[in-house]
TORKOL-514086 format. One record per atom (N, C-alpha, C): x, y, z. Coordinates in pm, whole numbers, padded with zeros to 5 digits, always signed. Layout:
// TORKOL-514086
XYZ
...
***
This chain:
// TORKOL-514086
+09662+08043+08454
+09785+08009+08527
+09768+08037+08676
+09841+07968+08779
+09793+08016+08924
+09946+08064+08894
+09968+08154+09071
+10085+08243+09049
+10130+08225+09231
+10179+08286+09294
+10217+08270+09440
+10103+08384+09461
+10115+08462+09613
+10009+08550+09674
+10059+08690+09637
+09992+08717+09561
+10003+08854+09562
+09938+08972+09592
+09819+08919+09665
+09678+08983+09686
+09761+09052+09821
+09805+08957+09874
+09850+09033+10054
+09984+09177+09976
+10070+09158+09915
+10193+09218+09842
+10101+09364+09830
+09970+09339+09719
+09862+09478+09678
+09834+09580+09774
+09786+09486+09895
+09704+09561+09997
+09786+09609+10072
+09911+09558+10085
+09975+09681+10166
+10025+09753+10120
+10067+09758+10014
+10122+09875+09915
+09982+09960+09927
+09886+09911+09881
+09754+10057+09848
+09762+10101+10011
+09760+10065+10137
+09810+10079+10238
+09902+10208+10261
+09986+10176+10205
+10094+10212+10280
+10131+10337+10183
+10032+10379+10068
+09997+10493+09968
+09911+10570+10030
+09821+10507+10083
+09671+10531+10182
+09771+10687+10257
+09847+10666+10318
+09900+10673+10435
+10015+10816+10390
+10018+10797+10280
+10110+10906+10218
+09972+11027+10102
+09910+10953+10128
+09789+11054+10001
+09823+11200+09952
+09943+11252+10105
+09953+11428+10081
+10037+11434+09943
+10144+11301+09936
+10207+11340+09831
+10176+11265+09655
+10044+11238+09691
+10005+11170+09595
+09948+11286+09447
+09894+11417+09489
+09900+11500+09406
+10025+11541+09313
+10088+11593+09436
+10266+11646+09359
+10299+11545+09247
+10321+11403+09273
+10350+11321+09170
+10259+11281+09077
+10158+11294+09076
+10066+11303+08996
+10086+11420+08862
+10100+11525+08904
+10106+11686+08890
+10233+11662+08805
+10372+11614+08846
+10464+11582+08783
+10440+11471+08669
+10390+11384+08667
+10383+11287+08545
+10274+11334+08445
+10169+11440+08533
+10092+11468+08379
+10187+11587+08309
+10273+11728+08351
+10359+11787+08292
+10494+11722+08176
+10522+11582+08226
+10655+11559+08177
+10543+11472+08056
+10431+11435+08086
+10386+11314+07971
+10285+11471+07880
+10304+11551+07898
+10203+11675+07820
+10298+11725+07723
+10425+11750+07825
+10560+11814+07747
+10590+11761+07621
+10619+11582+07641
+10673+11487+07567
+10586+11444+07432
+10434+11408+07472
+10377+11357+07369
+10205+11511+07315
+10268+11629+07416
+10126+11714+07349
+10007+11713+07462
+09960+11815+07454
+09818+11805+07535
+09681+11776+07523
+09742+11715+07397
+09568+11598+07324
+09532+11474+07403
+09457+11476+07464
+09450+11336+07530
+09396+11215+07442
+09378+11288+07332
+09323+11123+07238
+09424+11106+07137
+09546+11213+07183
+09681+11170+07096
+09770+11092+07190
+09740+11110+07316
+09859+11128+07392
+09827+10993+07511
+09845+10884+07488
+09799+10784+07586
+09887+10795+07736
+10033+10825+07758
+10057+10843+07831
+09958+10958+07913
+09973+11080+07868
+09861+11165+07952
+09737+11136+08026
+09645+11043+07913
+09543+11020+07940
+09560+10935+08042
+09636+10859+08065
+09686+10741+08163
+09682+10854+08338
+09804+10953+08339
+09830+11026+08397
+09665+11110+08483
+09592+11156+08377
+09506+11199+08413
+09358+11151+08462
+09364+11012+08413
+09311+10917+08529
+09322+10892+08653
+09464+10887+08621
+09497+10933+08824
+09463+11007+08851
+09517+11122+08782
+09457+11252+08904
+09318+11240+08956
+09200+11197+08851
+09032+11170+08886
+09047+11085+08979
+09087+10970+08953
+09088+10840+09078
+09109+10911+09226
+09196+11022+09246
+09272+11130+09353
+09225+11208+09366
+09043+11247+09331
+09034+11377+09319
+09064+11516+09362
+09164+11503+09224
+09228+11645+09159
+09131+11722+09083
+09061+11825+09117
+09003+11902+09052
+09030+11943+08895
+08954+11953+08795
+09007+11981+08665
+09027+12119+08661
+09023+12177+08672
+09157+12298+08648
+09275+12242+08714
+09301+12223+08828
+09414+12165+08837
+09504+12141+08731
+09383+12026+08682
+09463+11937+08566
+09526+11980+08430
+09442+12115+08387
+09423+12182+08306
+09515+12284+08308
+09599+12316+08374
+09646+12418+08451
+09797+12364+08419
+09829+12211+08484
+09940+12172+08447
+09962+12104+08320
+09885+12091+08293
+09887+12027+08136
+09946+12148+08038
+09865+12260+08084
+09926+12405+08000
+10041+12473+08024
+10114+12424+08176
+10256+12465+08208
+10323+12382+08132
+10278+12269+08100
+10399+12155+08037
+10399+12187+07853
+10307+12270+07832
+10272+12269+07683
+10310+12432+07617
+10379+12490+07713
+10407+12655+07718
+10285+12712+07758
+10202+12672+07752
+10077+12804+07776
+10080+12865+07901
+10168+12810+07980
+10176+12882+08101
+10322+12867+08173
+10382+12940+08261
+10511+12960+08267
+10540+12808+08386
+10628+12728+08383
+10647+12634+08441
+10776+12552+08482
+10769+12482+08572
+10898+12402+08590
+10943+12302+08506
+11052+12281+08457
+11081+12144+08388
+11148+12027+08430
+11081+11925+08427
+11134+11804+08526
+11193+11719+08419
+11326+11655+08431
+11331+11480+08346
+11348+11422+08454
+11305+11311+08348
+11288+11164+08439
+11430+11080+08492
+11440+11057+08555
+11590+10975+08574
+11534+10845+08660
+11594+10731+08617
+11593+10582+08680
+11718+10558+08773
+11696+10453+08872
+11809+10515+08968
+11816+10348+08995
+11886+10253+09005
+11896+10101+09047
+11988+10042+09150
+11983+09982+09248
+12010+09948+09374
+11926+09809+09428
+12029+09811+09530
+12008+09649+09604
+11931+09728+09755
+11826+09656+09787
+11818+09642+09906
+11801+09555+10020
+11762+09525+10137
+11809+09370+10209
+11741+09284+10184
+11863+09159+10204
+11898+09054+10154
+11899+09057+10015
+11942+09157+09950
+11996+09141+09800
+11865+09164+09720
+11745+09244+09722
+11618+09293+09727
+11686+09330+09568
+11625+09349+09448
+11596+09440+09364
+11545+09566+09351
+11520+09667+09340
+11524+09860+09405
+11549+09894+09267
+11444+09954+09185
+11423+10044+09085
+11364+10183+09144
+11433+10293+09181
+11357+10417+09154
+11330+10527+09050
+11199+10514+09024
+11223+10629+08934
+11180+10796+08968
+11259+10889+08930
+11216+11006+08970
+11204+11071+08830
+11120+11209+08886
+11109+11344+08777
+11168+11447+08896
+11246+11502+08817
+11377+11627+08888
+11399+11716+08819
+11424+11876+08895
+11461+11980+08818
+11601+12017+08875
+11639+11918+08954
+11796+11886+08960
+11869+11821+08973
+11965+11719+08899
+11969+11610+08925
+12024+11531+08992
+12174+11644+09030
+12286+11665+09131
+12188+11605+09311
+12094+11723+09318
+12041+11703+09421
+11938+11528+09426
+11899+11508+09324
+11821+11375+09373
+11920+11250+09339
+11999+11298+09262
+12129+11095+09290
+12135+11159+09385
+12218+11236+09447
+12266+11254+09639
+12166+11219+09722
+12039+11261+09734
+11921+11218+09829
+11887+11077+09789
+11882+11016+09651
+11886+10830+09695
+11974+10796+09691
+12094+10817+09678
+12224+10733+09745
+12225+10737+09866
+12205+10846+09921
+12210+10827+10096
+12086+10773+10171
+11985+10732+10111
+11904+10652+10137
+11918+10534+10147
+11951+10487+10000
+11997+10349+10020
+12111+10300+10128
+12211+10392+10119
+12341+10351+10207
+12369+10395+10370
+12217+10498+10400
+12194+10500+10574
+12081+10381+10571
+12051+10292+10525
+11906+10198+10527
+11965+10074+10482
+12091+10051+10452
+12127+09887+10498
+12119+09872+10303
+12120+09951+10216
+12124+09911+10065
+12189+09989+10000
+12232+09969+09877
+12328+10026+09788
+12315+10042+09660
+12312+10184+09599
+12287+10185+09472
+12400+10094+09368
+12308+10086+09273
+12407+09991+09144
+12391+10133+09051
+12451+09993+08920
+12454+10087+08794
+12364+10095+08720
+12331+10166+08639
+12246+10117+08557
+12251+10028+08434
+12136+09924+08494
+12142+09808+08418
+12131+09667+08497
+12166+09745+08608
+12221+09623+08770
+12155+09531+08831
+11997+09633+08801
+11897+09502+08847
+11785+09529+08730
+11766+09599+08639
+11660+09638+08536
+11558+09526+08460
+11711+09408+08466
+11711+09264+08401
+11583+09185+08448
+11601+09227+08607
+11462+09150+08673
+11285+09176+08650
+11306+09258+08614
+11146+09346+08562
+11147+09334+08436
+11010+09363+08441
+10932+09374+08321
+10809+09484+08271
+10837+09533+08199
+10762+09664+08192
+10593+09599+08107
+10500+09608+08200
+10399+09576+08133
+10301+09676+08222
+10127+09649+08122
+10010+09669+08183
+09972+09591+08296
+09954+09604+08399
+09858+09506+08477
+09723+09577+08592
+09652+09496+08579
+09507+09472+08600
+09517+09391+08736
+09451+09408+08875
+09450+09337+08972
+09295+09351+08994
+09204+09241+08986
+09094+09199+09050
+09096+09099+09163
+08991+09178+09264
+09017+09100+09379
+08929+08942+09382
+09008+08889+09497
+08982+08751+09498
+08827+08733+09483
+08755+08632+09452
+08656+08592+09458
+08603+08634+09222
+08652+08775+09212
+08623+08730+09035
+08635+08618+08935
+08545+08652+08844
+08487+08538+08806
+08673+08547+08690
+08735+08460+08737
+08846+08438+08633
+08852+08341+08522
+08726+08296+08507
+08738+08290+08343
+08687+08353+08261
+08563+08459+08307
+08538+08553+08196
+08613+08665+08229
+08689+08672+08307
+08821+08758+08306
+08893+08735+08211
+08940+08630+08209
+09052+08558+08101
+08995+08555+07935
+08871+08499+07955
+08833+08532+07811
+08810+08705+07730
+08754+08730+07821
+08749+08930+07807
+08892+08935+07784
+08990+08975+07866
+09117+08999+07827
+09209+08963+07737
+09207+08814+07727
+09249+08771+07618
+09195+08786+07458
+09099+08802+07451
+09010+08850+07351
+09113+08983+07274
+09115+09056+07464
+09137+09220+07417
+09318+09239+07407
+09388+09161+07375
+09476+09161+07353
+09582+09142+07470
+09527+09108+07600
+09629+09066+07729
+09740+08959+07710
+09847+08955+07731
+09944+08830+07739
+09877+08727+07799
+09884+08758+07916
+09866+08621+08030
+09779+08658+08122
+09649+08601+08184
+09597+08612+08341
+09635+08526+08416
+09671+08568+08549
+09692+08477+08664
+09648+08473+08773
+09624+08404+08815
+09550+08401+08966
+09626+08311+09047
+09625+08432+09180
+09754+08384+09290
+09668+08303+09425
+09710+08219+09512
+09720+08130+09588
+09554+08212+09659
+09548+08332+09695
+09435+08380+09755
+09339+08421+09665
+09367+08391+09531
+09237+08398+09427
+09214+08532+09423
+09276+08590+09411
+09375+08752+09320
+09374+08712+09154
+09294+08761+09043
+09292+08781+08929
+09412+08869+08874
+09538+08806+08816
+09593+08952+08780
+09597+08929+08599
+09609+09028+08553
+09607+09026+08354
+09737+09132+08349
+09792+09066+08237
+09928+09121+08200
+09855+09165+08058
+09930+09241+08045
+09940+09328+07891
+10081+09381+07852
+10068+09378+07692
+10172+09476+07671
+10140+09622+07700
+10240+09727+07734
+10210+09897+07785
+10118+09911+07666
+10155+09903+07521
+10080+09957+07451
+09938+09950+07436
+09909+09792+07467
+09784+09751+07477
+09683+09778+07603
+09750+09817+07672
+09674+09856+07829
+09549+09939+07815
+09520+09996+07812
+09364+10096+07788
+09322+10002+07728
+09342+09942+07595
+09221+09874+07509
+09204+09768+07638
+09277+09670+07718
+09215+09574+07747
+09130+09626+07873
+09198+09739+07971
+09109+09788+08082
+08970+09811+08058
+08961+09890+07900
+08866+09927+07892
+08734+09821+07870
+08779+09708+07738
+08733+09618+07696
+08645+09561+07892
+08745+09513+07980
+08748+09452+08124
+08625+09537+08218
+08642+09692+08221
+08526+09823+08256
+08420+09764+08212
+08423+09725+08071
+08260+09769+07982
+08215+09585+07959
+08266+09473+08020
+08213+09399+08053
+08147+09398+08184
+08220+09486+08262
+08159+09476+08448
+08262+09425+08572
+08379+09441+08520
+08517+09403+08564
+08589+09547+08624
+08601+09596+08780
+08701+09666+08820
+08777+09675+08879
+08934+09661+08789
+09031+09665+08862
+09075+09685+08997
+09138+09634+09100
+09165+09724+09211
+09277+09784+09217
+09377+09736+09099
+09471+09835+09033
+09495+09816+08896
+09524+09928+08850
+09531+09941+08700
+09650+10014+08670
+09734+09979+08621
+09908+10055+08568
+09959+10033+08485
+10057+10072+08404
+10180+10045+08392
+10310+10011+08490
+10365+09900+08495
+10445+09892+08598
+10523+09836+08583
+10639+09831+08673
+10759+09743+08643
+10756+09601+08707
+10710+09514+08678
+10664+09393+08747
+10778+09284+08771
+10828+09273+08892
+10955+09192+08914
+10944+09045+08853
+11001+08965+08799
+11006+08842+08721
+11024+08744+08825
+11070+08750+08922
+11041+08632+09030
+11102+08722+09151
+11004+08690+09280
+11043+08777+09411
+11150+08700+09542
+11208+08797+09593
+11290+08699+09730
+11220+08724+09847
+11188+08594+09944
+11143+08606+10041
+11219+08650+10184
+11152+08749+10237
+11245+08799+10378
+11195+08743+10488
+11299+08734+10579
+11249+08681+10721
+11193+08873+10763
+11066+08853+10875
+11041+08905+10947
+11136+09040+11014
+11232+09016+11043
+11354+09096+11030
+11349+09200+10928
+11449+09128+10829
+11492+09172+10673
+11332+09246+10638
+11222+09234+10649
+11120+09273+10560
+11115+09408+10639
+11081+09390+10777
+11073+09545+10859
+11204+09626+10738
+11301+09584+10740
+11422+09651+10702
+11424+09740+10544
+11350+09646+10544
+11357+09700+10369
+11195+09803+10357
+11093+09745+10475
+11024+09850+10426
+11030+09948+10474
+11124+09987+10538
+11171+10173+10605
+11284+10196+10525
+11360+10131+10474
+11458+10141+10283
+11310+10224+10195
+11228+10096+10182
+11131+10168+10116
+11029+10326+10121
+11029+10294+10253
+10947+10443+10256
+11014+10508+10261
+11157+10550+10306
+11273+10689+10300
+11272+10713+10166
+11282+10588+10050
+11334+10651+09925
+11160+10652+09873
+11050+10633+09847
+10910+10716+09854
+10883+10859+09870
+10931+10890+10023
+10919+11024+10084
+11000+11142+10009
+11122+11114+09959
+11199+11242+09856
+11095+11230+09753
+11151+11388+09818
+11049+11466+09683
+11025+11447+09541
+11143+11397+09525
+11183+11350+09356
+11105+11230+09285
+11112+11163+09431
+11056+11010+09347
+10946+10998+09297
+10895+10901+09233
+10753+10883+09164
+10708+10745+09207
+10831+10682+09158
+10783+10523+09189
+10881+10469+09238
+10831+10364+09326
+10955+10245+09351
+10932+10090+09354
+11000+10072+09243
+10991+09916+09200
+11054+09841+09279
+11037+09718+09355
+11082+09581+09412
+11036+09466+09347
+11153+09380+09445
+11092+09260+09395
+11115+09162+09538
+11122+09233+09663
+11106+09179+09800
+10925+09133+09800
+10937+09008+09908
+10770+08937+09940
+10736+09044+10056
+10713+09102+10058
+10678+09152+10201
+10521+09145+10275
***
């Protein structure tokens, strides 16, 4: 399938992560505790973890580190407890805005993204408000120039929905969450590497901003990034 550009959308996001790296541990640190808590500290039980703790390597996080919080989240060691909370809002020109955080209070993080959204030109909804627009899948981004049909055949093989390749010849492979590792891995051990690999909330069709509106929404975006709470933030702005 071809798709619009999404190769330019990638690179400034890994960009504009680049650029934040200090807080790329902390949230890291937080999703392997809440995914250790939830499903155990087996990593060949526990696919969320193992997911989690890929990052941290990709980031190198030292293993004790890793080991360390894995055992706060599992009692072996005395620790904080975070839940997860989803938070949904508009941002400019009527943008789609999924945040999700891990919080050990919760009072304090709705107050810090509501006033984000509503000093930055956007407004939280309810939940449910914009959720409709995403889609929770695996995806796989190989950069332009891969060979996308033994992409497509590898993946599809390994259980992927759909591959697409966008206007700048950006490989992307959808999966279901569950299926994600088998097909990354299957994609690895042919000679295929991702330049991103996730679970993510993947917007179902995007709105384009003028020049304006896009500055606007991406300082919306980085204020609600920068609290401490957040983990992720889903759009569905072209920027």
């Amino acid at each position: 399938m071809a798709g619009h550009s999404k190769w330019a959308n990638i690179q400034h996001r890994k960009g504009r992560q680049d650029e934040k790296r200090g807080k790329i541990w902390t949230r890291i640190i937080r999703e392997i505790m809440v995914a250790a808590r939830q499903g155990g500290g087996d990593l060949t039980a526990n696919p969320r973890l193992r997911l989690a703790v890929d990052k941290a390597k990709a980031a190198n996080m030292p293993a004790d580190n890793i080991k360390r919080n894995i055992d706060k989240a599992t009692g072996n060691l005395e620790g904080v407890t975070y839940e997860e909370i989803r938070y949904e809002g508009y941002g400019i020109g009527g943008a789609a805005v999924i945040v999700d955080t891990m919080t050990d209070n919760r009072v304090r993080t709705v107050a810090e993204v509501r006033h984000a959204f509503s000093k930055h030109g956007g407004n939280m909804g309810t939940e449910g408000s914009v959720a409709f627009q995403f889609k929770n899948v695996g995806q796989l981004i190989f950069a332009p120039g891969a060979d996308e049909e033994k992409i497509m055949e590898v993946a599809l093989d390994a259980g992927a929905d759909d591959v697409i390749t966008d206007d700048e010849g950006a490989v992307e492979v959808l999966t279901p969450p569950a299926d994600f590792e088998a097909v990354r891995n299957a994609l690895e051990a042919a000679g295929f590497k991702p330049e991103v690999a996730e679970v993510t909330m993947r917007p179902e069709n995007t709105i384009d901003l003028d020049e304006e509106s896009a500055a606007r929404m991406q300082k919306l975006l980085d204020v609600l990034e920068d609290l401490d709470d957040v983990q992720e933030v889903y759009h569905n702005a072209a920027l």
